[in-house]
Each structure stands twice: as structure tokens, then as C-alpha cells.
N, C-alpha and C positions, 0 to 999 in steps of 0.2 A: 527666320522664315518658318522652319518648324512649328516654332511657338506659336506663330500667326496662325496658320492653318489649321492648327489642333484648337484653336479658340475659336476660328470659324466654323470647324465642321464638327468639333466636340472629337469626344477620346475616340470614340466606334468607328470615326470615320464618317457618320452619315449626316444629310442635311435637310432641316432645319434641329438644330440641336438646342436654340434658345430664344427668347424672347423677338418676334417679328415688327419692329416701328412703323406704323404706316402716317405720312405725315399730308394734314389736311391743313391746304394753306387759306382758310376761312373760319371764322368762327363756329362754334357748335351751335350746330341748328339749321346752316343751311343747309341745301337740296344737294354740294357736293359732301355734307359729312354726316344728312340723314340715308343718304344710299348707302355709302358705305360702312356705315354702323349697321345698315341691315344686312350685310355682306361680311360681317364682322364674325361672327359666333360660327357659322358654317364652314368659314374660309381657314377658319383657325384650325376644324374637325379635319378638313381634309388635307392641312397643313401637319398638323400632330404637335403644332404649339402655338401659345396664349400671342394675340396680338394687342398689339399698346395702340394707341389711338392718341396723335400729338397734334393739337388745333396751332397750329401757329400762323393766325391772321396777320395781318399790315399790310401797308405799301402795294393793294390793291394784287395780291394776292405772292408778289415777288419776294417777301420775307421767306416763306415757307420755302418755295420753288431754291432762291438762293441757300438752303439751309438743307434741301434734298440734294442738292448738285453737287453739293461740299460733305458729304457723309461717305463712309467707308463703301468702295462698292462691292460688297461680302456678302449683299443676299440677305441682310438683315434690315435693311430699309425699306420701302416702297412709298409713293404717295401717289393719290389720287386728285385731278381737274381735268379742266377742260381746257385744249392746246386753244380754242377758238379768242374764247374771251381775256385768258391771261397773258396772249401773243400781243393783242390787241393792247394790252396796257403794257405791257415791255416794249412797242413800240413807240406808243405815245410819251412815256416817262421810262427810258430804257434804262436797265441796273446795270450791275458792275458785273454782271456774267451775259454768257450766252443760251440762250434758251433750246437754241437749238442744241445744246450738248447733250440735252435728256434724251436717255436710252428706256426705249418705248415696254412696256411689258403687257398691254392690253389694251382692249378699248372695249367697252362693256354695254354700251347703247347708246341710242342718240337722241334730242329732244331738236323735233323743228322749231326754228322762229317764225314768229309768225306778223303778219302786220294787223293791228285789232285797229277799229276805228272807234268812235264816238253818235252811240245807236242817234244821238237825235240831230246829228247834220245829215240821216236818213245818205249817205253815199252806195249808188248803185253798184260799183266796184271799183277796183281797183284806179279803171282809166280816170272813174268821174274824179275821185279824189286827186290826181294828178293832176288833172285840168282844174280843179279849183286852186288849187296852190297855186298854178302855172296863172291863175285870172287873179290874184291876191286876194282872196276870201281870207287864205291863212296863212301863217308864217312861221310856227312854230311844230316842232315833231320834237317825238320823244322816247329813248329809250333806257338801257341799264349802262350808267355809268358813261365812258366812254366804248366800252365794250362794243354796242351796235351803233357806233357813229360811222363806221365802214357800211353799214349795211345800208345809211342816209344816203351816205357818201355814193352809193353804187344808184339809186335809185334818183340823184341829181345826174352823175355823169350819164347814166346807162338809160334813164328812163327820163332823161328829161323831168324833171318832178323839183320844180321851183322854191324848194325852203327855205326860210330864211336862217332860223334859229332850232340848233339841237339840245335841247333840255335833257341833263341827265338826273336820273333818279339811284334808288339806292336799291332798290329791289324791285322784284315781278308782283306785288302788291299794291306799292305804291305809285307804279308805271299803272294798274290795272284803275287806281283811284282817279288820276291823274286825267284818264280820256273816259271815265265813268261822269265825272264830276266837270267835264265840260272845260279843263282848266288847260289841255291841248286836245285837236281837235283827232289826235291818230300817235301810235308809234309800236316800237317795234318790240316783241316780247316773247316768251319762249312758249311754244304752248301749253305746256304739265300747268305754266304760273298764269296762263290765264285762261285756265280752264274753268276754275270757280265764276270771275264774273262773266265767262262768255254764257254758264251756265244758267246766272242768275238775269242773262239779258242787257247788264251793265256796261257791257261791250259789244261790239261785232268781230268776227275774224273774216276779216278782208280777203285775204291773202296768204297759204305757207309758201315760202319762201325757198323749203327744197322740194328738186323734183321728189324724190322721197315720199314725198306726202309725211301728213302728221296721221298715226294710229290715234292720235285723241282726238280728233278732227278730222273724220274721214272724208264727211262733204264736205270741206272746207275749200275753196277754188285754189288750186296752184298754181304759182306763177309763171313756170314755163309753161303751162297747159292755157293760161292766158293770151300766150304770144309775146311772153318779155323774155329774153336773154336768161342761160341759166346763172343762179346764184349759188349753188351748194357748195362752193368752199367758205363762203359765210353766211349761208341757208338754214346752218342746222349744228348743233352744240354735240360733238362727239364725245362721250363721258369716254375719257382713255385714265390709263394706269402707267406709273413709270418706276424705275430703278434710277439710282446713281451709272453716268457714265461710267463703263469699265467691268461693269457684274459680269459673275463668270454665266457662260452659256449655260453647263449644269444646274446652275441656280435660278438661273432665269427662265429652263422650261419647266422644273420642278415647280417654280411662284406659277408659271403662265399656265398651265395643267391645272393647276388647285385654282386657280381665278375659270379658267373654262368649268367644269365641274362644281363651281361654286352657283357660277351665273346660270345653266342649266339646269341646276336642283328645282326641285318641287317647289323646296320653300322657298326660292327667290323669284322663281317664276310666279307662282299664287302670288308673292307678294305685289310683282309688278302689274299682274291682271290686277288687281283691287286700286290701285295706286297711279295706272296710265302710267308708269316707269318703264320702257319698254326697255328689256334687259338683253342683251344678245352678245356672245363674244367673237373677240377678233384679234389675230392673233400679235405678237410684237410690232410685226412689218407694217402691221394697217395703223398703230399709233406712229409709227415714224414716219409714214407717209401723210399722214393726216398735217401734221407738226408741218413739214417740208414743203406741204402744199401751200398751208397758209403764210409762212414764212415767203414764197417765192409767190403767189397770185395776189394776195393784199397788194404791195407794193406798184404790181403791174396798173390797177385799176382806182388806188385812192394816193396821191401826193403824200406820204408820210408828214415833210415839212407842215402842208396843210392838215392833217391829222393831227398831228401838235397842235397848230394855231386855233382850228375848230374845239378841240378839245379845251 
């Protein structure tokens, strides 16, 4: 036990004493492993050691997540996603752990979803597109992966809204080509990812989805301000930060301190002004709540069984 300790906290006593792994369960490049590459160099400065950056994609983001959950909880791990969309695929294709074991260490902004349409079915808002579904003009919607088949899913039960088929796609790109190009006629996407064609006109934004609002879409209509039922347990993509169950409390406000003070620097904040990355921290409790909520309100509002089968 000795020997343990003094290799966690180093000869001095004090901690971090070595190398920090922060593990990204997606390829490099996306939106969760280009934020925290820019959170990388600063977070290390107010750390006072070098962080390792480990992409370990697959299995729709459960590779990585299974491989943070199983590591020493010493305060030498951390990884970064979002509880919304990775819950959502541990539901549909659930792995051999539990998700909810992860112990929360921050949440660092949020991105609303938003619902874009397709500018030349010219749809007045929100209702008309419903009532067209609802009269069969259309039958197809579209969004990322199975990720926002809950958000369909809420918008048949909750809204009445007739569709038949949910198309998923592989990113906030190819969702943005997809109702650019006429090929469905609406769906669901985050707004940072469709902010370029909303910019270029290639799209419309319908709809955000949390009361929140979106800061990249300020006039953008929200939906409860519409008169629909609120959605923001799957309204809006929480970027939170975890630990391995079990990290000691000492290590976990020293990590959560240097993550506040990282996200509040100049250079993160400039960075998120230029970027629409709106960066904000929060503290352990609001990533374990976040995780708890969605874990216990999905279920309430979409048939898992049927989330399978639709999936």
C-alpha cells in the first residue's frame, strides 16, 4: 500500500506527480477531441504536468468509455464526452458495463440541438412541418447516428409529428448535405455543426430544441417558447469530463479546479468567442446529474425495446 501511494502521489507527497491520460472515445478530429486538444496545453500549465491525449474510438463511442471505467482510480486518467449521445448508444447496443458508474469531474459547455429543415419545402415553422408529415408529403427525418432517434422519438410521442423513417448519418456534415441536397426533407443536428450551411442558406433552423436557447442562433425560434413541451434532457449536448469510479476526492478537486481555471482563461474563452464553442464550467455534481437525468427521463418518454427496433 505504501508502494502504491508513493507511485501515485510521487516521493514529496504531492499531486499530480506524473504523466495525466485523458482518454477520447472518438477519432481525432472530432468536435469532442478538437475541444479538448484546445484545453490541452493550458490544462497541463495549471496542472504542472504533461498530458497524453489517447483516441480510442469504436463500438460507437463504448470502447473508450469501457477502457476509462476499468483504469486505476489514482487521478491519473480523465476522459472527455458527452453523457447525451453515448447514453443513447449504450442503450440501444448496451456493453458489458454500466454507464452510470462514471464519476462525474466536470462539464464544460453545451451545444443546443437544433432541428434544420430543407430551405425549398419553403416550411413556415415548426407546426407546418408537423402537419406536413402528419398529411404524408414526407416520411423520412434525419439525424446523427442513433444518437437523436430519441429526440424523433419525442417529437412523434410528444408532438404528434407522423414519421415514418429515421435515417441516420455519420456526422453534423453529412446530416447538413443530406436536407441541403433535398435527399430528406428535415432533421436533427447540433448547432456549432450546422452553423456553416445555416450560414450559407443551405439550410434553415426551424427550431432549438433547449429552452437554453442556442448562443449561435440567437433568433433562432425555441421550442418551448413555441408552445411544445420542454425537451432539454435531450435538447442539448452537455460537453462534461469524467474520472474512473473511486478517485480520491483530493484528486478530483485538484483535476476540477485546474478544468474550472482552464475553461475561464482568456485563451479558452477567445478561443470559444471565434469558434461558437460556448465554454462554461460546472462543477462534478452537475456532470452526475446530467448522466442520472438522462439515464432515468429517456426511458420515461421513448420504449428502449422500440429504440432498439427503430435503431
Amino acid at each position: 500500500m505504501t508502494a502504491s501511494l508513493a507511485g501515485c502521489l510521487g516521493s514529496d507527497g504531492e499531486y499530480p506527480a506524473d504523466t495525466i491520460t485523458s482518454i477520447i472515445p472518438y477519432d481525432e478530429g472530432g468536435g469532442a477531441d478538437n475541444i479538448f486538444r484546445q484545453m490541452a496545453d493550458p490544462l497541463s500549465e495549471e496542472l504542472g504536468t504533461d498530458i497524453h491525449i489517447e483516441n480510442v474510438p469504436g463500438a460507437g463511442a463504448m470502447r473508450g468509455i469501457g477502457q476509462l471505467l476499468g483504469e486505476e482510480p489514482d487521478g491519473y486518467t480523465i476522459g472527455k464526452f458527452n453523457p447525451f449521445t453515448t447514453s443513447v448508444q449504450a442503450m440501444v447496443n448496451p456493453p458489458d458495463f454500466d454507464m452510470e458508474d462514471l464519476q462525474g469531474l466536470a462539464t464544460i459547455g453545451l451545444n443546443a440541438i437544433v432541428l434544420i429543415g430543407d430551405p425549398d419545402e419553403e416550411f413556415d415553422d415548426v407546426a407546418d412541418l408537423i402537419d406536413r408529415y402528419n398529411d404524408g408529403e414526407f416520411g423520412n427525418i434525419g439525424g446523427l447516428g442513433a444518437s437523436y432517434l430519441p429526440n424523433a422519438a419525442f417529437f412523434e410521442q410528444e408532438y404528434g409529428m407522423g414519421w415514418e423513417n429515421y435515417v441516420e448519418y455519420s456526422g453534423g456534415g453529412p446530416i447538413n448535405q443530406a436536407v441541403a441536397s433535398g435527399e430528406i426533407p428535415a432533421a436533427f443536428n447540433t448547432d456549432g455543426s450546422a452553423l456553416p450551411a445555416a450560414e450559407s442558406d443551405e439550410v434553415d433552423v426551424l427550431a432549438v430544441l433547449t429552452s437554453n436557447g442556442s448562443e449561435i442562433f440567437p433568433d433562432a425560434p425555441v421550442i418551448t417558447e413555441l408552445g411544445y413541451e420542454n425537451m432539454d434532457f435531450i435538447g442539448q449536448i452537455t460537453r462534461s469530463m469524467w474520472v474512473p469510479p473511486g478517485t480520491p476526492e483530493e484528486q478530483l478537486e485538484t483535476l476540477t479546479e485546474a478544468v474550472e481555471a482552464t475553461v475561464e482563461s482568456d485563451t479558452i474563452q477567445e478561443w470559444a468567442d471565434e469558434t461558437g464553442n460556448t465554454m462554461t464550467y460546472g462543477p462534478p455534481e452537475e456532470a452526475d446529474d446530467v448522466l442520472e437525468q438522462i439515464w432515468s427521463d429517456i426511458p420515461d418518454v421513448v420504449d428502449i425495446d422500440d429504440l432498439q427496433d427503430d435503431s
